[in-house]
N, C-alpha and C positions, 0 to 999 in steps of 0.2 A: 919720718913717715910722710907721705905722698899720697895726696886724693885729688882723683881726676872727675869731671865732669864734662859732658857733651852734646850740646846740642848742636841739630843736623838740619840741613834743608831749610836754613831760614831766608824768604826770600827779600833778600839783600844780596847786592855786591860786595865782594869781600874786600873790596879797595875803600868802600865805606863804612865798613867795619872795623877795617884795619886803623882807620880815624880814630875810636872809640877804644878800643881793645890797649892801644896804647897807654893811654890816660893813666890806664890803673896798676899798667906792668909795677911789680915789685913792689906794692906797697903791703901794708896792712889790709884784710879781709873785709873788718868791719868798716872802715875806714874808705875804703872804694867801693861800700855796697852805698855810703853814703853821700860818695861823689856819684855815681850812678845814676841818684835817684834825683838830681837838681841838672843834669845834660840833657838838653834839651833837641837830642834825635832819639828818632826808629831806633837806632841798634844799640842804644844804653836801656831800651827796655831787656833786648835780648838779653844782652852782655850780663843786666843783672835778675837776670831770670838763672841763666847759666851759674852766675856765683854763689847764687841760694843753695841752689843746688850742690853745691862742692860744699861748703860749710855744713849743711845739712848730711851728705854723705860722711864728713870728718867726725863730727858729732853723732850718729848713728852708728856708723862702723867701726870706729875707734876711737872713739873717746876722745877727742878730741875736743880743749876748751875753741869756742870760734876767737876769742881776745889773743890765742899766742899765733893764730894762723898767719902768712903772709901769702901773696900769689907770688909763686915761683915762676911759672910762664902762663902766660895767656896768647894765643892765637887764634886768627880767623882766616882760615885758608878756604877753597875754591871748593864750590859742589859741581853736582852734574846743572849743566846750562840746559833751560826749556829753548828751543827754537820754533819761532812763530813766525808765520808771515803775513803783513798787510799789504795791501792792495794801493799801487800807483799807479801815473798816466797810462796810458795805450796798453792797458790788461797784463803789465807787468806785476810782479810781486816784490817786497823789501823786506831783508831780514827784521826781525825783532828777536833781541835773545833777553832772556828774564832767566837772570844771572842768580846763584841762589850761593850760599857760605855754608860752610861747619864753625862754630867757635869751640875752642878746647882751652879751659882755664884748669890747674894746674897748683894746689895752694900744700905747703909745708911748714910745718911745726917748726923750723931752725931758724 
């Protein structure tokens, strides 16, 4: 069995997400909520916001104990970019983009 969760729009780069998400590929549920929560960036709060969530989904929808869970995949791939622009010399303008992720973790019972 297979339970997914999704959070969307978080604004982070998903190049520094992908720092974080890694960490916890393949392990045990309980186990990387608890390495989670001593990582000391922005996107391990996400990343374990997102896994409450999946454990919580496992154990509500299907009975699932949270101790047999493992994450099967975890990913942080690319949302829609905000484009802004600031103001330089001689009444030009300079992009700013405010780069924003999806994380999708991924945990099974095998």
């Amino acid at each position: 069995m297979e339970v997914k969760a999704i959070t969307k729009n978080i604004p982070m780069s998903a190049q520094k997400m992908r720092e974080v998400v890694r960490q916890i590929h393949g392990m045990p549920a309980l186990q990387a909520a608890a390495v989670l929560a001593v990582v000391p960036r922005k996107g391990a709060r996400f990343v374990e916001k997102t896994l409450r969530s999946a454990i919580a989904n496992a154990e509500n929808n299907n009975g699932a104990r949270p101790e047999s869970l493992t994450i099967k995949e975890a990913v942080a791939g690319t949302a829609t970019t905000l484009k802004r622009f600031s103001p330089k010399a001689r009444g030009s303008a300079g992009p700013v983009l405010k780069r924003r992720c999806h994380v999708r973790i991924t945990l099974s019972d095998q």
